[in-house]
C-alpha positions in Angstrom: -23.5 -23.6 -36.0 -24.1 -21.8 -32.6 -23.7 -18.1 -32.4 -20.5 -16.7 -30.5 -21.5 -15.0 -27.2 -21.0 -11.4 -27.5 -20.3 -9.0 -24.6 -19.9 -5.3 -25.7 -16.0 -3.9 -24.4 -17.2 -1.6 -22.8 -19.8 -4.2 -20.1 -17.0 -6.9 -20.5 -13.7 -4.2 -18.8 -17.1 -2.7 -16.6 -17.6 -6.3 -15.2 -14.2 -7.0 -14.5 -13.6 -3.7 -12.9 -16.6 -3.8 -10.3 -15.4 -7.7 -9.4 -11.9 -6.3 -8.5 -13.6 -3.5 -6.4 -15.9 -5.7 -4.4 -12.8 -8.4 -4.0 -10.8 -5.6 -2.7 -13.9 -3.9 -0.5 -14.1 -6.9 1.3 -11.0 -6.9 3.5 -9.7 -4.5 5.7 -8.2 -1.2 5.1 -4.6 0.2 5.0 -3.5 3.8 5.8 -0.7 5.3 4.9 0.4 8.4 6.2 3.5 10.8 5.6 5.2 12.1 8.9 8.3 14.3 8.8 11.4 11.4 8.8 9.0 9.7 6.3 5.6 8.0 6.1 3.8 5.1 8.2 1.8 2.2 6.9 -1.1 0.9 9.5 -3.7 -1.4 8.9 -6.0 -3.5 11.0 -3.9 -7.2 11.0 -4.3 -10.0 13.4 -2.1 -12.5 11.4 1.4 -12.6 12.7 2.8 -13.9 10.1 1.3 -12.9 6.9 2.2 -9.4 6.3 0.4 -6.5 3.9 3.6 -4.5 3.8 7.3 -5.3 3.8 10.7 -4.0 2.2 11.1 -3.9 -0.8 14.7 -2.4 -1.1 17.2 -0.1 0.7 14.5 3.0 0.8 11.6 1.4 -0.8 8.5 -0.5 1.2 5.6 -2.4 -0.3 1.7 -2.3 1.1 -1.4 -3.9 -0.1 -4.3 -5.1 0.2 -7.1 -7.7 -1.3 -6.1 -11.5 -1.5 -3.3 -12.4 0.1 -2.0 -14.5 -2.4 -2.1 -12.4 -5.6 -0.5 -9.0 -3.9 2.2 -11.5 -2.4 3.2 -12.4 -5.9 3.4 -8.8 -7.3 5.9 -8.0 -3.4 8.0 -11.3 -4.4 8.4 -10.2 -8.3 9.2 -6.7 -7.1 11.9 -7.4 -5.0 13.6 -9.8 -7.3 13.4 -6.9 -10.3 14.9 -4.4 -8.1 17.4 -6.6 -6.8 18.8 -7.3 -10.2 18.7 -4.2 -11.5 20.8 -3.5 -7.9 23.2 -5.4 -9.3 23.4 -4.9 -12.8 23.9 -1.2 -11.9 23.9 0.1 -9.0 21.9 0.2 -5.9 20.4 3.9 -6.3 19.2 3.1 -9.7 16.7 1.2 -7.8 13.4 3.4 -7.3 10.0 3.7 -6.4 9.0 5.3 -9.7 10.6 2.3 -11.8 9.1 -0.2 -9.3 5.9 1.4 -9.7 6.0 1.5 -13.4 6.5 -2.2 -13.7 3.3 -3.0 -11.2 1.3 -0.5 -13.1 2.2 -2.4 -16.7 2.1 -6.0 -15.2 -1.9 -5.2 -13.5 -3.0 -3.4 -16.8 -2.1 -6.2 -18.9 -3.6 -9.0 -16.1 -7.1 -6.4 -16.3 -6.9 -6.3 -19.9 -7.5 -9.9 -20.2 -4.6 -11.6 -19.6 -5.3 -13.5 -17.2 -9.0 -15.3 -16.2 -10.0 -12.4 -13.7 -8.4 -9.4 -12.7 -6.1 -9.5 -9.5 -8.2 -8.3 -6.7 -5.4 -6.1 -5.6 -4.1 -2.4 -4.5 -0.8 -1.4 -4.2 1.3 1.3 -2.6 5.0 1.6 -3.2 6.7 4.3 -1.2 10.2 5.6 -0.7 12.3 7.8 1.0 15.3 9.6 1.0 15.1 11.1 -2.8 16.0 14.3 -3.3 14.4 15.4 -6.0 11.0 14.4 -4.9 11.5 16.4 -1.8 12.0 13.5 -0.1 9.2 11.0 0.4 7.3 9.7 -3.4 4.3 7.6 -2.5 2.6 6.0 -5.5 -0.7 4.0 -5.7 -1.4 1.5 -8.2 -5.1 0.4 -8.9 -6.5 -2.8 -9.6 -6.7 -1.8 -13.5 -3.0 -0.3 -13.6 -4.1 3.2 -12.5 -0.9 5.0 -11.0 -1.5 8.0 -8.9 1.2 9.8 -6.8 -0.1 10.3 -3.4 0.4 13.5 -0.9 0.1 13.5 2.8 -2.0 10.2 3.4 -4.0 7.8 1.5 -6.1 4.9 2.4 -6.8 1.8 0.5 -9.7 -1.1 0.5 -12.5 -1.8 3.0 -14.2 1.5 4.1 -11.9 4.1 2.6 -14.3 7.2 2.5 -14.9 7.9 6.5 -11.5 6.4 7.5 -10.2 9.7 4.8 -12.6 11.7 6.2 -11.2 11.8 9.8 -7.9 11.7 8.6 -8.4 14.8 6.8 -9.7 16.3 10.5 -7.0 15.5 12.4 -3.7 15.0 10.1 -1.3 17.3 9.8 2.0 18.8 8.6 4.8 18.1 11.0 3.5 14.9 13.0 6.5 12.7 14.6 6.3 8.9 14.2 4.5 8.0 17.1 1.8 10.9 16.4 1.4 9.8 12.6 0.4 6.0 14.0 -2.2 7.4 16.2 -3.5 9.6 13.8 -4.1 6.9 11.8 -5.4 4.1 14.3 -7.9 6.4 15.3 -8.8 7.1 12.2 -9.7 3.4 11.6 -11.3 3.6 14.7 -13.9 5.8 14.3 -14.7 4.3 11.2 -14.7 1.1 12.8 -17.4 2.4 15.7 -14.8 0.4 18.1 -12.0 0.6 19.4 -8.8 -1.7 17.5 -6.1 -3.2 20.3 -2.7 -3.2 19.3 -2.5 -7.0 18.6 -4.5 -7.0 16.1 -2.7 -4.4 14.2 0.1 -4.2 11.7 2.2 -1.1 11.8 5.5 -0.3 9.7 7.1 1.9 7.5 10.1 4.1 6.0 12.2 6.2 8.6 14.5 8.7 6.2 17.0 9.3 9.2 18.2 5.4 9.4 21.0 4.3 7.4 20.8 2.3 4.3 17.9 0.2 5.2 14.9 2.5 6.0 11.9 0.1 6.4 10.8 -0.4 10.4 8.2 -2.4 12.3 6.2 -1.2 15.3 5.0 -3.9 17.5 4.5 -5.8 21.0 5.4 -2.9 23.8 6.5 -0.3 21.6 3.4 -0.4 19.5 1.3 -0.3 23.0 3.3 2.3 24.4 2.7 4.3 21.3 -0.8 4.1 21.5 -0.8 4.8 24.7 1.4 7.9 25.5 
């Protein structure tokens, strides 16, 4: 009778965590930064069509990044949770922390072992507009399930450390829309060593001041006129 093969725990949830880090490390970064009506999501994109953030619900958006496929099947099962709870209760009772929650349970359990491999994936969920969390929540959910409740900006995948690094030069308190974007595409600039045209990027985010339905896109002119004033 052949003997089982044995990996320790410990090596087996080590091995799965450093194949979600290098899946993840090998596409491009995302930044999200807050500004004073709400926070921006920018990230180096050329793909029209295939989109690392969207809305999620009235004040809520969605951003990822890693393979496309598996972080568009956690943004598809979130929106149809919060629209049924919506409508089972009410539309407020929809909220980031809740959404968060159930990404943070659903990626533990798929790291755990439920699944083959681990989803290759990070997540931000952010909304706007609640009172009691002074206005803007921004949450960040790991590969493994980690939840962390993000401040002023945070990048995710590729090359986060020197895209932080000038972020945390030049960010600051106070920054209007179009101040927040260019914060942040130069900060994937100089990272970069060259410089990213506004075609190839994929700008969005939550404005606070707009009614019901906060989530925004910046593109075409007004994205080049952003960059550019």
């Amino acid at each position: 009778m052949a003997t089982p093969f044995y990996v320790a725990p410990e090596q087996f949830m080590k091995d799965r965590a450093e194949y979600a880090r290098k899946g993840i490390a090998r596409g491009r970064a995302l930044v999200a930064a807050e500004y004073a009506d709400g926070v921006v999501f920018v990230s180096e994109n050329p793909s029209r069509s295939l989109h690392k953030t969207s809305e999620i619900y009235d004040r809520i958006g969605f951003a990822a990044v890693g393979r496309y496929n598996e972080f568009e099947s956690m943004r598809v099962a979130g929106i149809r949770l919060a629209d049924v709870k919506g409508y089972q209760y009410a539309r407020e009772d929809v909220t980031a922390k809740s959404l968060a929650n159930a990404y943070s349970q659903a990626l533990g359990a798929i790291f755990m072992g439920g699944e083959a491999k681990p989803y290759e994936v990070e997540l931000l969920i952010a909304e706007v507009g609640h009172a009691a969390a002074g206005g803007l929540e921004l949450y960040h959910i790991l590969y493994d399930g980690s939840i962390v409740d993000e401040h002023r900006f945070v990048v995710i995948g590729g090359e986060t450390e020197p895209i932080a690094q000038a972020l945390e030069e030049t960010w600051h308190d106070g920054l209007d829309r179009d101040a927040a974007v260019r914060v942040c595409v130069q900060a994937l600039e100089r990272a970069a060593g060259r410089p990213v045209e506004a075609g190839d990027l994929e700008v969005s985010g939550l404005d606070g001041t707009r009614p019901r339905r906060r989530f925004f896109r910046v593109r075409d002119d007004v994205l080049r006129q952003t960059l550019t004033s």
